[in-house]
N, C-alpha and C positions, 0 to 999 in steps of 0.2 A: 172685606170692606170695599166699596163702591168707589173706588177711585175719580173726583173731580176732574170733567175735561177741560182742559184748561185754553184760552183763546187773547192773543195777544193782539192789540190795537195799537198801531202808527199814525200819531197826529203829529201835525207840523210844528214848529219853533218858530215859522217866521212871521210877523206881525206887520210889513210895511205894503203897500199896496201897490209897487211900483217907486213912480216919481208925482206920484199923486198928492202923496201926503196925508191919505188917509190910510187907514188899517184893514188888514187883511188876520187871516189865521184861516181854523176849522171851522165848519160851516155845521152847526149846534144841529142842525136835525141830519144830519150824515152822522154825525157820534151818536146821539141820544137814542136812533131808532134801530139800530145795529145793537149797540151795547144794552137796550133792554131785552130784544130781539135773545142775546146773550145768556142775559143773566135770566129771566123767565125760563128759560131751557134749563136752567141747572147750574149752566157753565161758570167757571171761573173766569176772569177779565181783569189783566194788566193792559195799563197805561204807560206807555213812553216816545219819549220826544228827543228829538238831536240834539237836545240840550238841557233834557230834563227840568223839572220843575213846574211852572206852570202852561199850559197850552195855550196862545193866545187865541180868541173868539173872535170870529169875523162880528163884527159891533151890527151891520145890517141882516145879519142871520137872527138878530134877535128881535128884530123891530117885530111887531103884531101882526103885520103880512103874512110874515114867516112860521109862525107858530103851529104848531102839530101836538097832538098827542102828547108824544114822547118829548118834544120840548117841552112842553108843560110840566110832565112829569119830574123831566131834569130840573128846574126853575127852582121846585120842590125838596130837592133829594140833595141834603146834603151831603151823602156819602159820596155821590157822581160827582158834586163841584168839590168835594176834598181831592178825589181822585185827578182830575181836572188842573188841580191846582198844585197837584205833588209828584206828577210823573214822572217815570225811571226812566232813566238816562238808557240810549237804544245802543249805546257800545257796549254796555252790560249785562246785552241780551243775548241769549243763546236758544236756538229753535229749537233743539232737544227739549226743552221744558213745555212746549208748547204741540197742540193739538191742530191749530192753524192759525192764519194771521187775517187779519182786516186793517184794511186803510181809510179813512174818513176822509172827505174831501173840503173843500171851500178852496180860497185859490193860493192860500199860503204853500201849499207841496209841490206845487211847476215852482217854484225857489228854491228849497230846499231839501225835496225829498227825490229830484228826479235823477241829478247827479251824485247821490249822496252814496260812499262807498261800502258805507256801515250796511245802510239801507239795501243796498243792491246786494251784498255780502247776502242777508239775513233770508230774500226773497230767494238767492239761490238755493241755499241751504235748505231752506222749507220745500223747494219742488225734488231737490235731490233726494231729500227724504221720505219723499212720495206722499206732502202736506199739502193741503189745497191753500192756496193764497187769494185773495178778495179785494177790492177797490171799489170805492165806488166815486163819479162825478170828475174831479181834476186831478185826485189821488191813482187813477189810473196812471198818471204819470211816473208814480214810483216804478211801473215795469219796465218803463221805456228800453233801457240799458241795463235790463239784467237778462244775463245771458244762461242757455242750457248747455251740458256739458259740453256740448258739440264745438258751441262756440258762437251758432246760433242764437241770434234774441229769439227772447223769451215769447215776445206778441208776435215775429212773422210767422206767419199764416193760421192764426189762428183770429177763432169768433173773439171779438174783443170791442168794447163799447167804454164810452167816457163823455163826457163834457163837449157838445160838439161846438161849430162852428157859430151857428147862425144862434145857439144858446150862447153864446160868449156874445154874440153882436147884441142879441136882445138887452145887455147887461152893460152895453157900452163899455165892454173893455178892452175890447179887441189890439187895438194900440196899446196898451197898459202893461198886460199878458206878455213874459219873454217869450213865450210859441202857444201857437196854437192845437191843443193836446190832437182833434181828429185828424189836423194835419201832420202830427210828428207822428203817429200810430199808421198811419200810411205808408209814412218814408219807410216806418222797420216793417213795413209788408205785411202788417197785420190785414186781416178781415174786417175791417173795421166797419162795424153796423148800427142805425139809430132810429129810432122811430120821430114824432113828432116832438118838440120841443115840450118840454117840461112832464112829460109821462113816463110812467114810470117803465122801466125796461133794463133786463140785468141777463146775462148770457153767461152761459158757464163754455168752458173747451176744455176739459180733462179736468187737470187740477188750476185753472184759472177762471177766475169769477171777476166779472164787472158788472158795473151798474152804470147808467148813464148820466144822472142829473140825481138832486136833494130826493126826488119824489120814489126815486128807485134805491133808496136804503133798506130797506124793509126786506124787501126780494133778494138782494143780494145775500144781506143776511141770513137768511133765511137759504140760501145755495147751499151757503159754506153750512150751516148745521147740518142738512141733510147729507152733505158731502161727509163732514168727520162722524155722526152717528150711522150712517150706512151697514 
């Protein structure tokens, strides 16, 4: 019997956008384009959040601007907004069960996923294990502080891409944002590379996979399957 590979996705709990007063969360075509990406392969896909239950939506990731494929598809699919809406709790995850991880981005995870220890725990575990790990957009943040055996972070010197600078300015939120991700991927000495704003662009270095921006979900996903079916 054909054993399902199984691939675990990290979206955020937090829903406030700063001192804005509006709402933030996962950014719908960074989940949606990954996770069909996923499931059209075959694969298995658990959802969990730092607080399990339901995932908040960044509310402007859905406006018609935004729309894609894969959002559309998801808008549809009831089983992805069940999923969405009942996510496991991420202390009661263990990387032994899993094939490798992905991270969705929008700006809810510079909150709650960068310092998080459950989080950073999970990210070592999966590279100790010799599992490739994936981000894409501002969920690059979850790597910031997770470190390799050495003691080592995880991103210096390596190719590593996220959310950059002058994409955060185009968004006005520069001020809003507790750091700026291409700036904090510098300090930990990464390699940190981007192309033009809003294209899509995703870089692997061993077992670490990013993606730049919403437009680079696809790609990245698409790393990490060719990485675990190899």
């Amino acid at each position: 019997m054909t054993i399902s590979k199984r691939i675990l996705m990290v979206l955020t709990s937090h829903s406030k956008l700063g001192n804005t007063g509006k709402k933030t969360g996962f950014w719908v075509e960074e989940f949606a384009a990954p996770y069909y990406e996923f499931i059209d392969a075959g694969f298995s896909v658990t959802l969990v959040t730092p607080k399990g239950g339901q995932a908040p939506i960044d509310p402007t990731s859905e406006l018609t601007d935004f729309q894609t494929d894969a959002t559309k598809r998801f808008n549809i699919d009831e089983i992805a907004q069940d999923l969405i809406s009942n996510t496991c709790i991420l202390s009661d995850i263990n990387s032994d069960d899993f094939d490798g991880v992905f991270y969705p981005g929008g700006h809810g995870p510079l909150w709650d996923l960068t310092n998080n220890s459950q989080s950073i725990g999970l990210i070592e575990s999966f590279l100790n294990a010799n599992k490739p790990i994936a981000a894409v957009c501002h969920a690059t943040a979850a790597f910031l502080n997770a470190k390799e055996k050495s003691g080592e972070f995880v991103v210096k010197n390596k190719a590593i891409t996220g959310f950059s600078n002058t994409e955060e300015e185009a968004v006005q939120l520069t001020n809003v944002v507790p750091f700026l991700l291409e700036d904090e991927l510098i300090k930990r000495g990464s390699d940190y590379q981007k192309i033009s704003d809003w294209h899509a662009f995703a870089i692997q270095d061993g077992l670490v996979i990013t993606g730049q921006n919403p437009a680079s979900s696809s790609i990245a996903a698409q790393k990490l399957l060719a990485h675990i079916t190899k």
